[in-house]
Structures are given as structure tokens and as C-alpha cells.
N, C-alpha and C positions, 0 to 999 in steps of 0.2 A: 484726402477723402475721395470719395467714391463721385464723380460725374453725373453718373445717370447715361452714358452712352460709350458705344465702343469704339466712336470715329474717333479719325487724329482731329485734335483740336490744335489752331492754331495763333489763337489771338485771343486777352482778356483786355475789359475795359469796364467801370467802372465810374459813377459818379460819387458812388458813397457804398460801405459793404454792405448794404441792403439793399444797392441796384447795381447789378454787376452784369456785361456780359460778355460769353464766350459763343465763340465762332470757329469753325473747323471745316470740311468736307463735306457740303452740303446741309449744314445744320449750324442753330442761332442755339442757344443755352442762355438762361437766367436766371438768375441768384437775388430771391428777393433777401437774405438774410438769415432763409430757414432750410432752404436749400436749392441746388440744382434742379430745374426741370428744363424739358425743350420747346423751344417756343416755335421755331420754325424746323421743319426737317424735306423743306421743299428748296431750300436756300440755294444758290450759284454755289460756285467754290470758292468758300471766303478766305484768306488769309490773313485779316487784320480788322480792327472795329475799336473808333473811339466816336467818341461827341463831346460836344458843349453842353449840354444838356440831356435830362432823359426822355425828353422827348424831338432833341436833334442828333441822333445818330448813326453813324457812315460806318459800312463795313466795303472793303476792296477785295478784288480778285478775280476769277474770269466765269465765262459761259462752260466750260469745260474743256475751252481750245487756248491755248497759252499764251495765245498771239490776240487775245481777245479778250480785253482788261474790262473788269466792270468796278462799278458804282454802285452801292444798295444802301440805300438811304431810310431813317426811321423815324417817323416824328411824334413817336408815343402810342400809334393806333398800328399802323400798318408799314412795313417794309417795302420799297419798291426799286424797281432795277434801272440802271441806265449806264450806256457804254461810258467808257473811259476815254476811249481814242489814240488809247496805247495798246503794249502789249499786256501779261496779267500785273495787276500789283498787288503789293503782298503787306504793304502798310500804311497805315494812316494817322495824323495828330494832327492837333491844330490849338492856337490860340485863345480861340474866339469863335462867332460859327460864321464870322467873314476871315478868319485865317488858320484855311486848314495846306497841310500837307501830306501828299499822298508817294509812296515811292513802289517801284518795282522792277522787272526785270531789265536787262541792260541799260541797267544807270537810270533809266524811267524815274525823273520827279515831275508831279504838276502841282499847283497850286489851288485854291479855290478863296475867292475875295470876296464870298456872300452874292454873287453872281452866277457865273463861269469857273472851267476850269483852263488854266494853260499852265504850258509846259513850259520848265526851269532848266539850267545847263548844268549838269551834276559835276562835269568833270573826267567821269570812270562810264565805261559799259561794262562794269560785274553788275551782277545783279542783287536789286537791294531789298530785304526783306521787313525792315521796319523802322519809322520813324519817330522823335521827341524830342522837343526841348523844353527850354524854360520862357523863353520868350521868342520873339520875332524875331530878333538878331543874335540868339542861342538856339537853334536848332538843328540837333543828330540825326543821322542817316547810316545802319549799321547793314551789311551785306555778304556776300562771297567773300572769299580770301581776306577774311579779315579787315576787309574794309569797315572803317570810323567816320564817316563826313562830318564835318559842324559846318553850319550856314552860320554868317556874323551881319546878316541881314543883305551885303553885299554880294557875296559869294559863297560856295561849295570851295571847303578844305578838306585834306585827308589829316586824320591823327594818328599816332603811332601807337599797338598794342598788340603785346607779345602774348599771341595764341596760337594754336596750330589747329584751327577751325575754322565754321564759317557761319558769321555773326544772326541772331535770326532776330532776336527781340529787344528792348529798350526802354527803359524806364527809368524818373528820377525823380527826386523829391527838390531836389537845390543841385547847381551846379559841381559841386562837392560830393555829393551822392546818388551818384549815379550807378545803374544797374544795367548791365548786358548780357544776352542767353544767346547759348550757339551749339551747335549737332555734338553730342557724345558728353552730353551734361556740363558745358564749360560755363562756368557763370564768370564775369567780372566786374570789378568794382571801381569805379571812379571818385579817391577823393582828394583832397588839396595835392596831397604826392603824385598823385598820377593814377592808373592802371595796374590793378591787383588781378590774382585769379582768385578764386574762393570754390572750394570743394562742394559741388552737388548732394553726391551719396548716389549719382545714378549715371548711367550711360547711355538713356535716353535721348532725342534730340529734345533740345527744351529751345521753344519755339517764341512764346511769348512772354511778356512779366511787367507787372503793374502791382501798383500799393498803394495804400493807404494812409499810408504815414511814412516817414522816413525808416521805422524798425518793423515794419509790418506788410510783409512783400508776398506776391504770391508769383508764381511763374507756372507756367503751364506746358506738354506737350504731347511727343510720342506716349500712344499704349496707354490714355489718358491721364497721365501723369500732370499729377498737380504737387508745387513743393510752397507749404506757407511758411514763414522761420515765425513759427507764434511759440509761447515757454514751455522749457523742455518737461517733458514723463517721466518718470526712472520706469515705469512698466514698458515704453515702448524706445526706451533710448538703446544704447549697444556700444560692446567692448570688442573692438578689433586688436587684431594682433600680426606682426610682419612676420613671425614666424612661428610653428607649433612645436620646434624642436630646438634648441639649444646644445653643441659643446659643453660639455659641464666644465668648462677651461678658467673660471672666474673672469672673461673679458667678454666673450661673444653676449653680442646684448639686441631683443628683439624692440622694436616701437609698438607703445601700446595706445590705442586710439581709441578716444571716446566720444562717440557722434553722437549728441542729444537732440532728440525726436518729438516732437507735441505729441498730445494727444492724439490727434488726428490721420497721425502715421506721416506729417509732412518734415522736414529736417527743416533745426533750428538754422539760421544763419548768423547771429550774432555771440556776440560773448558774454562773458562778467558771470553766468552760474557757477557755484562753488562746487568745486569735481574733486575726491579723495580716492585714491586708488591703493588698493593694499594684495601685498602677495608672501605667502609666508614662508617660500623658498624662493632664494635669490635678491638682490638687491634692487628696488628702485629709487628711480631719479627724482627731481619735484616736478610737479604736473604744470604743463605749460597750456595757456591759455591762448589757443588761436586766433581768436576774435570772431571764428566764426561758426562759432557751434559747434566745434573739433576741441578736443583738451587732448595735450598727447604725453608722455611719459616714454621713460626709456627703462629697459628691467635689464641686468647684466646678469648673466649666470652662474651660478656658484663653481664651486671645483668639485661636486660631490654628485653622485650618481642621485636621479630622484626626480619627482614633480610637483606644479603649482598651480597655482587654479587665485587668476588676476580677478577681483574684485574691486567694486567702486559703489560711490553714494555722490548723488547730485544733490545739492542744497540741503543735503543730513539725510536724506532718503535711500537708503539699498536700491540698487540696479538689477535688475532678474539677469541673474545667470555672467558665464564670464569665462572668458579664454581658459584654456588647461595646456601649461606648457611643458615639455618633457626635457630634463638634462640629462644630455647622452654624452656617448662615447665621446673623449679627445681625442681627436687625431693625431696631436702633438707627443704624446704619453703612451697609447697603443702603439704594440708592437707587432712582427714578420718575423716570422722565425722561419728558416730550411731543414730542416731534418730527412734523410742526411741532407750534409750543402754538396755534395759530390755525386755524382752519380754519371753511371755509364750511357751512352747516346749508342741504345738499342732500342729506342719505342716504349720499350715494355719497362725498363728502372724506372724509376720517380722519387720524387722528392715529396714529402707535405711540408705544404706551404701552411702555416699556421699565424690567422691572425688572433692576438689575445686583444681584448678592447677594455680599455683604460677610462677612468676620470684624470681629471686636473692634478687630482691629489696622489694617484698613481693605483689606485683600488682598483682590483681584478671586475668589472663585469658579470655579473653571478645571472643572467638569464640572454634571452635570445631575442628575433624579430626587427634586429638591426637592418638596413641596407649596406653592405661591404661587399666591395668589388674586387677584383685582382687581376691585374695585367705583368706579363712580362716582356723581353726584348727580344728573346728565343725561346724554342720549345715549345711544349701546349698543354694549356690549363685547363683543367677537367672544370663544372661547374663549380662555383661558392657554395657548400654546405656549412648552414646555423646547426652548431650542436645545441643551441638551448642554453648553453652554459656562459657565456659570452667570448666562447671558442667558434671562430669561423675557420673551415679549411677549403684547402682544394690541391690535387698532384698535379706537380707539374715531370711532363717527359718529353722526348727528343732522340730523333734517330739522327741529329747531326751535330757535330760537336761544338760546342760554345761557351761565353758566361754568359747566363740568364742574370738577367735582374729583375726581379718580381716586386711591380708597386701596388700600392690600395688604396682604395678612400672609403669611408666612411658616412654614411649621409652625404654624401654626394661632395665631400671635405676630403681632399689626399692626404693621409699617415705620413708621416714624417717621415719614418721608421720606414725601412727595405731589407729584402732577403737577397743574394746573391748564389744562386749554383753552380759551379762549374761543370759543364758534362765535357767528358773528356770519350776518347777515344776505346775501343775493345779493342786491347791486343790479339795483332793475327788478324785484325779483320779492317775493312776500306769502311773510312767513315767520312760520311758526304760533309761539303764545306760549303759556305755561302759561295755565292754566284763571283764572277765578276764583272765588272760593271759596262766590259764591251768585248763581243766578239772577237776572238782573237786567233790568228793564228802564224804559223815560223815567228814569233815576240820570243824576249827572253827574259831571266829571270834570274835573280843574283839576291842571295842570302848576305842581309844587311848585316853591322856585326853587333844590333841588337834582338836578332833572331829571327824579325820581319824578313819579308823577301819583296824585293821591285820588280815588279811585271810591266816591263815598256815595250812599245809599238805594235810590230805585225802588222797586220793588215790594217790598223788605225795607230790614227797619230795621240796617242792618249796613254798615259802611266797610271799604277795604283800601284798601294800598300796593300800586300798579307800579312795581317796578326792571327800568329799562330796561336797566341793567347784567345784569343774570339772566335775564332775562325771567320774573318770577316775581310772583304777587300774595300778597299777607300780610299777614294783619286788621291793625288798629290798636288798640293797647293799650285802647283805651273805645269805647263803638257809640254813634251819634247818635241823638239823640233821633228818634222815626218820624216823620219827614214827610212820606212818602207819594212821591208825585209831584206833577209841578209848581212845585218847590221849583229853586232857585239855589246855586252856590257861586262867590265871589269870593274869587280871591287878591288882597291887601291888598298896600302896598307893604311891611310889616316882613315879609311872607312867610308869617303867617296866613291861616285861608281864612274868609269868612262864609258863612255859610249860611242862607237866609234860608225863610222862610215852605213852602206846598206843601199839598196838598190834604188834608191830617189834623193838620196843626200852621199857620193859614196867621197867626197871628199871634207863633210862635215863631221867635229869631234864637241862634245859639249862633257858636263861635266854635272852629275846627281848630288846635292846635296842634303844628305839626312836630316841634318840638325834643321837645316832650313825647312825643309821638302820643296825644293825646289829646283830648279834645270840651270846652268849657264853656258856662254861660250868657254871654249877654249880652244889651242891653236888647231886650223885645219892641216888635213893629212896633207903628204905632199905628193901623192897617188893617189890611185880611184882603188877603193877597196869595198867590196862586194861578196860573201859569204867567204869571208877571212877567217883570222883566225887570230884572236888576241890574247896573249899568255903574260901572267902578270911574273917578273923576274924575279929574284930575291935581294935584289937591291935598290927595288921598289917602284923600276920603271916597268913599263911594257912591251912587249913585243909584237909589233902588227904585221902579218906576212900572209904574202896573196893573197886570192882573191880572183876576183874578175872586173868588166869594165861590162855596167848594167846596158849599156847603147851597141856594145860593141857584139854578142858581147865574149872577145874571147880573154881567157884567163890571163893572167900576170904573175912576175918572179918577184914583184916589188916587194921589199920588205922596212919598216920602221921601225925607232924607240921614241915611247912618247915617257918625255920626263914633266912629273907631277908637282915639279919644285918650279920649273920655267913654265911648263904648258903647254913646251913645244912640240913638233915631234922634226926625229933629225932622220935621216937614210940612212939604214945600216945593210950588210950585205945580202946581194939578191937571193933568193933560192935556187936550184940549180936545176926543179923542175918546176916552171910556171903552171900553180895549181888553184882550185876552191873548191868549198865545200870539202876540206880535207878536215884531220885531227890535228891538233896538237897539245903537247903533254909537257910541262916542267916536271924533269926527273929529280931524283933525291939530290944530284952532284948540282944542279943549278944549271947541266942545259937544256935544252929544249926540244922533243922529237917532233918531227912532222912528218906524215906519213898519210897514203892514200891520196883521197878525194878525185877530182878530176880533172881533165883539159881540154879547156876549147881552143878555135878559133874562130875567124870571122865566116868561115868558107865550112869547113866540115863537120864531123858529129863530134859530139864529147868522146875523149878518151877516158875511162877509168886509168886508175894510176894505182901500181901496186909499191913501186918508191919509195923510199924514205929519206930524210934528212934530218941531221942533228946541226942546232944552232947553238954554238956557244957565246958567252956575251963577251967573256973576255977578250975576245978577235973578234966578235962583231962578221964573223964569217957561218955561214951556212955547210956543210960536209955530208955527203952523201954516203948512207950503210945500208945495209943489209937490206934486199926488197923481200916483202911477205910474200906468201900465197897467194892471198886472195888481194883482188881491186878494189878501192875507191873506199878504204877504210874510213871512217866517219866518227869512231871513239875509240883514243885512249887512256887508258886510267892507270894513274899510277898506284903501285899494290905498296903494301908494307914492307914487302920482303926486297923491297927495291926494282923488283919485274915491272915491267909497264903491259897490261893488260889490252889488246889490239881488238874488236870487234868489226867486223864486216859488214859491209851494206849487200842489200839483199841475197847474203852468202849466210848459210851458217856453220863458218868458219870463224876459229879462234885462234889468235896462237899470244906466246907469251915475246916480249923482247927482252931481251938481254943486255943492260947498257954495256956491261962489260966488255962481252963479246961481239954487240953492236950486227946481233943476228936476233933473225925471228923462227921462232919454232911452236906447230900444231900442241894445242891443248886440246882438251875436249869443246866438242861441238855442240852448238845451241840446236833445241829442238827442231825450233820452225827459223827462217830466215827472218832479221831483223831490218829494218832501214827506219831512220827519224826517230832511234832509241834515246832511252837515257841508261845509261849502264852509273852506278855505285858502289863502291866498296863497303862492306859492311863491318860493324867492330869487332866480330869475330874472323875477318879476314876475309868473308866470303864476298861474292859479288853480286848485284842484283841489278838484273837486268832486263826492262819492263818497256811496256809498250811500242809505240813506231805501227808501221805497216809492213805487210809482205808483199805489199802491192797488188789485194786480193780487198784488205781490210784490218781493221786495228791487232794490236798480239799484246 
């Protein structure tokens, strides 16, 4: 009910419902029974007000300074002021009109013994907002942080009570029922079990609360909010609902909540009214009795597209009006479709993504005004179009190649159900790939033999997977040891990769495991090997030969076989020109060319090298053929026709070798000079030869 004023009110008290009063923010209120009017609007700033009597009445609180608690006292004619000699206080009770209790800020109790007042040892400095008990050695003191005191006539205890507020008001009829109000509408209840919460209906601070009887409570606070729990209205009671939308999936189930209201517009607090709820789509529960003016029900929802409209009757009486709740799409049953699922990564192809929207029962969706989302992993999603029809779409496109996976939800519910695209590559044309995950550069790269490729070190000490399936790069469960640049990796015939040496590890060898994804040792070189040169045999060892010495740093003849069975590697014979940064090539017959690269030493300039040598394994010896044209050759490839194809560094010179004849002869010449190429053979025979520098900028 209605106040009569717009201050915050902070305190009721009462000797019977036809003498009540309330005190607030400069203003007294009294209630002779017929209603609210004000009786004082000159008042301190009161925060609390009981008596013994209605004509011995105490209200607490200060002058307007916080630090400056007062006393206003009433004895049926006239209200009159006098300090406290604390700081403000915020509440008051008492037994008798020789035993009163007064509390306030920082733990502030005093007493008053029909005399005087003096001060009590609370215990706590939070500050306490109101006091009650049932007798002299039952007496409450509720505050900040949840503070509870009981006095047992000897002393100030804490009780325990699980809120997350801060306590303001206090009221009881008997030990057993007890009543507490605190900021953000938290009411509780104390009886033989302990410490209950019990549901407001408001997020008000509720400041005060006092009754009349054990079922007949009133509490007062913010925004003059007053809650009496007197018998409920069905005109002013109210049907809540936790949710206005339902899966039509026959499980998702909303709570339906029935707060019964007095007439007076204040919320019941107790139980035992007869509450029937009915809803003509969907299932509900039986109606549970809170006890405290709350009846709640559970509604499950059908599996059928459709809505319902919850109604109820309190004690046989119809309730005005009632939730309407709608059963929608399942998530579980709708579908993503790709039409095409293929499509080319030029920007411009696309896919529609089509989501159709389902019941439980599998029933197509026949109108629109859903919420459906769409996300995918790659590419890009034009907005969600509602066709109306219970058809949502959206294109998805991509100028780089990948599988997209396209998800959805629904009311804010993910679809079970997913589309997949592949976008794939435009023959003849360069299509961008995902990143990789670190700067990299001289690292190398070795085609797994499940089509992935291993991209380890360079300029950092870190490996990743490419799937050419995704086009995605993603580390490897362990990072290799740092080896800098200049370093090797060979794929082995069981599908391992070696890795061998490199300009800050150049006598470390470790070992890539696919199945695992992960790095181990294995035996070190027994040389410094440094922009080597590792050719895998056909009898499934390797061959490591030259190099350089990274400190040094001039070149080396060193040569090894690393066997993949022991792990070791053994010395096999030298080269006959100590070289690095050369080629080498396993020909068709099983030996080995080396040819190019360079030579240093400690003291002078690099020598390009135009050399060659042939390694055979069966003697384990090195033999020097035919020198090229050009210096410091850097690739070569061996061709179909059994030629080994020779390309030059910053030369553009080509020539062919000859194992037979164990000579090199001019082919045709590359346009621009190459250096840091990758040259490949193609399945038509041809060869393709790409990128590097001309040492101007990229080719």
C-alpha cells in the first residue's frame, strides 16, 4: 500500500495495528489503523523506532553528521531530541521501558536501564543496523556483512547465516520465528532448523520489519516499499515463467511460478493456499508448495511445433492473465546442409549453407522469426537470411583453400547437425594457405609419407605440421633441439625423418616421429656438419657429406652413413673436394652425385666450386667426374630419362649430366639467374623451377 510520502523509510514499530509507526529521513509516519499520515516532517535522521508503550517511544539516528548519534524520544504528546554519545545508530528494542537496546555504526551497542544510557562490548566493528529479541538474555543484533549477534544476557555472540548481503532489519514472534531483511530484497527466516531465505518479489533494500502476529508481518523500505504477507487475490497475484521459449524436444522444461499478492499489492509470505495450474500444450508437473507464497510447477515441452498460455486458480478462483510459451525449433533434429559442399577458393564460388529447422518429431518448420546463427572454421559467411519458411540460409566463400566447417544454434541452442566444404584449389592459379605459426627462414621441409609436410627450425627452434587437407599449419607435440640453420631433414624408409647437424648444433642428430609427433635423440655425427648435404640410399641408410665447421668457419671432406637400424653413424670415405652449401642427387644406379657448392677456409674468401663427385655405397669411396660450367651449383634433380638435371646459383646456366658418360653438357638457359631455388620435376617430364633470389629480390 501506498505511504503517504516519497522518503526512504527505515524503521516500523508498532504496539498494536492501530498504533504503528514508521520513521525514515527526516519524517515520523503513523498508522492509526485507517491509514498512513505524517506526523512529524521536522524529524533528525531516524533509522529505527520501538517502545514499551504508546506513549514511551525511542526512535535512533543522527543530527545529519554520522559521527553524531541521537536519541528521540516520545511520550504520547511530543517528540524530543538528545545525543547518544556515539556515533549514528540505526536501531532500537527493548524489553521493558528500563530495558532498552540501541545499536549502530561500528559495532556501537548501548543500553538504557530506565535511567541512563551506557555502552555494551558488541564484539565486531561492522556496523549494526537493528536490534530484537525475546527477552533480556535473547537478544539480536543484525548488521554489515551478514553479521547475526545474540546477547544471552552475559555476552554478544556471532550466528551463522548464509547470505550475500547486509543485514538491515529484525523481527520475531518466538525464538523459532524469527524474521531478518537486508539490501536487494533478502528476507530470512529463523525457525527450529535454523536459517532460511525466503523470496521477496523485490530488489529493494528492505530495511525494517515488525508483525503483529507470528503470520502477519509487515517490512518496510527503499522507494517506500512496504511488503505485508496478508491472504492472497487471484486479481493481484502473478504467473511467472523461467522461460518464454521452449525446444519442442519433449525434455526442455521451463519453472512456472506463482507469487500470490493481497489485495493491497503486498506479497504473501506463507503457505498452505490451494494453487492449480493448467496448460493445454505440453506437460506439467504437480504444483509444489513453498511455504512461502511461491507455488512452483515444472512444464516439459512437447515434440511438436506450437504454443500455450499457463493458467491457474488460487483457492478455486481464476488468476488474471498467464505466461504464453512458444515450442520451437530442436536443435537436436534440424539440419545444415552445403549445396555445393565443394567449391573453388576464388572469393567469388560459394556454397549455401542451409539451415532447415526441425521439431522433436522431425516436422519441417513451415514459418519464420527464429534466431539462427552460423559460424564456420574457414572462409566467410555472408549474413543469416529468414526465408519465412522455416528455411534460414547464408553463402559461405574463400579465396584460400581449406575444409570449412559450418555450425549453428538456434535460440541461442547449437544444432547438432553440421555442413562441411571443401574449398579446394583453381588449377593454374597460386592459392593462399594458412599462416605458419613462426617466422621462419633457411628451415626445411620434408613430405611425410601421409602427404603432410614437417617444417622444422631456421631461424627458430620450433617444428609444425602442414595438412594439405586444410590447409593449416600446427606445432608438433615436442620442438627440436635448435639447430639453427644449415641443418638437414631426411625422410627414412620406415617414415621417420633425420635431422641432422646445422650451424648451432652441427654435431647433433635426433630423430621425427610421425606416429608420435614428437623429436628424439639419436647417435651424434662424428664430424661438424654445417650446410651438408644428406641423401637418403636405397638400402635405407644415409649419406652425410660436407659441409662446414660453423666457428671456423672453413669447409670440410667429412663424410658419413647413418644406419637407422643401430642409430649410429659410422665414417665413410672423404670427398675429394672439401665443400658446403653444394647439391647432391641419388641417381637411378644407387650412386650419389655431388657437385658444386663452395670452399672455404679460415683465412681467405669462399671459393665457388664447379667439381663434381660420384659416391658409391658399395666402396664407400667418393670419385671425382666431369666438372660443369658454371660454379657453386646448388640443385640437382634427378629426371626420368635417368639425366640428372644441374641448375646454378646466381648463373643462368643449365646443363644436363650424364651418368653414363659421367660429363656435363649446356641445356637450355633460365631466364633470370636463380640462387635459394627449389627446382621439381613434373609428371609430364618437365621441370619447374621457382623462386630463390637474383640477389636484387625474389624470382
Amino acid at each position: 500500500e501506498r505511504s503517504g510520502t516519497g522518503e526512504l523509510l527505515e524503521a516500523v514499530w508498532g504496539s498494536s495495528d492501530t498504533d504503528v509507526f514508521a520513521v525514515g529521513l527526516g519524517v515520523v509516519l503513523y498508522n492509526d489503523g485507517t491509514g498512513w499520515v505524517v506526523q512529524e516532517n521536522q524529524a533528525p535522521t531516524l533509522w529505527g523506532v520501538w517502545g514499551s508503550s504508546p506513549t514511551d517511544v525511542w526512535a535512533v539516528g543522527d543530527d545529519g553528521n554520522a559521527l553524531n548519534g541521537v536519541l528521540y524520544h516520545y511520550d504520547g504528546t511530543t517528540w524530543t531530541v538528545q545525543p547518544s554519545g556515539t556515533a549514528r545508530l540505526h536501531g532500537i528494542w527493548g524489553t521493558s521501558a528500563s530495558d532498552v537496546y540501541a545499536v549502530g555504526l561500528s559495532g556501537a551497542i548501548i543500553h538504557y536501564d530506565g535511567t541512563s544510557w551506557s555502552p555494551m562490548t558488541s564484539g565486531t566493528t561492522n556496523d549494526l543496523f537493528e536490534v530484537w529479541g525475546t527477552a533480556t538474555d535473547n537478544v539480536y543484533a543484525v548488521g554489515a556483512s551478514i553479521t547475526v549477534l545474540n546477547y544471552d544476557g552475559i555476552r554478544w555472540a556471532f550466528e551463522s547465516v548464509s547470505a550475500e548481503t547486509d543485514f538491515h532489519g529484525i523481527w520475531g514472534s518466538s525464538d523459532t520465528n524469527i524474521f531478518v531483511s537486508g539490501l536487494g530484497g533478502e528476507i530470512q527466516r529463523k525457525d527450529a532448523q535454523g536459517w532460511t531465505s525466503l523470496p521477496s518479489g523485490t530488489f529493494d533494500g528492505l530495511l525494517h520489519v515488525w508483525g503483529a502476529a507470528p503470520d502477519d508481518i509487515i517490512i518496510v523500505g527503499e522507494n517506500g516499499t512496504i511488503i505485508d504477507n496478508s491472504e492472497a487475490s487471484p486479481t493481484t497475484s502473478f504467473i511467472n515463467t523461467s522461460a518464454t521459449s521452449l525446444p519442442a524436444n519433449g525434455t526442455s522444461t521451463a519453472t512456472i511460478v506463482v507469487q500470490l499478492v493481497d489485495q493491497g499489492e503486498n506479497l504473501v509470505t506463507i503457505g498452505g493456499d490451494e494453487v492449480i495450474l493448467s496448460a493445454p500444450l505440453g506437460t506439467l508437473s504437480p504444483v509444489i508448495d513453498n511455504g512461502d507464497g511461491s507455488y512452483t510447477a515444472g512444464l516439459t515441452a512437447p515434440n511438436v511445433f506450437g504454443t500455450t498460455t499457463v493458467t491457474a486458480t488460487v483457492n478455486g478462483l481464476p488468476l488474471f492473465g498467464g505466461p504464453t510459451i512458444s515450442f520451437t525449433a530442436d536443435p537436436a533434429t534440424s539440419t545444415i546442409t552445403a549445396v555445393p559442399d565443394t567449391i573453388a577458393a576464388t572469393g567469388q564460388n560459394v556454397s549455401l549453407i542451409a539451415v532447415q529447422l526441425k521439431d522433436g518429431a522431425g516436422n519441417n518448420a513451415t514459418g519464420g522469426g527464429e534466431l539462427v546463427t552460423l559460424a564456420t572454421t574457414a572462409g566467410t559467411l555472408s549474413a543469416v537470411a529468414d526465408s519465412g519458411t522455416g528455411v534460414y540460409g547464408a553463402f559461405l566463400s574463400s579465396n584460400i583453400a581449406s575444409v570449412a566447417t559450418v555450425t549453428g544454434t538456434v535460440g541461442g541452442l547449437p544444432i547438432t547437425d553440421f555442413a562441411t566444404v571443401v574449398i579446394n584449389n583453381v588449377p593454374g592459379t597460386w592459392t593462399q594457405t594458412g599462416d605458419l605459426g613462426a617466422v621462419r627462414r633457411d628451415h626445411t621441409t620434408t613430405t611425410l609419407l601421409d602427404g603432410t609436410v614437417l617444417v622444422i627450425g631456421g631461424t627458430v627452434s620450433s617444428a609444425e605440421i602442414f595438412d594439405p587437407d586444410t590447409y593449416a599449419f600446427t606445432p608438433t607435440l615436442t620442438a627440436p633441439v635448435n639447430h639453427g640453420t644449415g641443418t638437414t631433414a631426411t625422410r627414412l624408409q620406415d617414415g621417420r625423418v633425420l635431422i641432422v647437424g646445422g650451424n648451432l648444433a652441427p654435431t647433433t642428430a635426433e630423430i621425427y616421429d610421425p606416429v608420435a609427433g614428437t623429436f628424439s635423440a639419436t647417435g651424434n655425427t662424428n664430424s661438424l656438419h654445417s650446410y651438408h648435404t644428406a641423401t637418403l640410399l636405397t638400402n635405407g641408410t644415409v649419406l652425410i657429406a660436407g659441409g662446414q665447421n660453423p666457428v671456423g668457419p672453413q669447409t670440410l671432406p667429412d663424410a658419413e652413413i647413418y644406419d637407422p637400424v643401430t642409430g649410429l653413424f659410422t665414417a665413410t670415405g672423404s670427398l675429394n673436394d672439401d665443400r658446403a652449401t653444394h647439391a647432391a642427387e641419388l641417381m637411378v644406379d644407387g650412386r650419389v652425385l655431388i657437385a658444386g657448392g663452395q670452399q672455404t677456409t679460415t683465412t681467405g674468401p669462399a671459393i665457388k666450386l664447379n667439381t663434381a663427385e660420384i659416391y658409391d655405397p658399395t666402396t664407400g669411396l667418393f670419385t671425382t667426374t666431369g666438372s660443369s660450367s658454371a660454379a657453386g651449383y646448388e640443385h640437382l634433380t634427378q629426371l626420368s630419362n635417368g639425366m640428372v638435371l644441374a641448375v646454378g646459383a646466381f648463373s643462368t646456366v643449365v646443363e644436363l649430366f650424364d651418368p653414363a658418360q659421367g660429363t656435363f653438357a649446356l641445356t637450355g638457359s633460365l631466364s633470370v639467374p636463380h640462387y635459394s631455388t627449389d627446382v621439381v620435376e613434373m609428371i609430364d617430364g618437365t621441370v619447374f623451377v621457382i623462386g630463390g633470389t637474383t640477389g636484387t629480390g625474389p624470382t
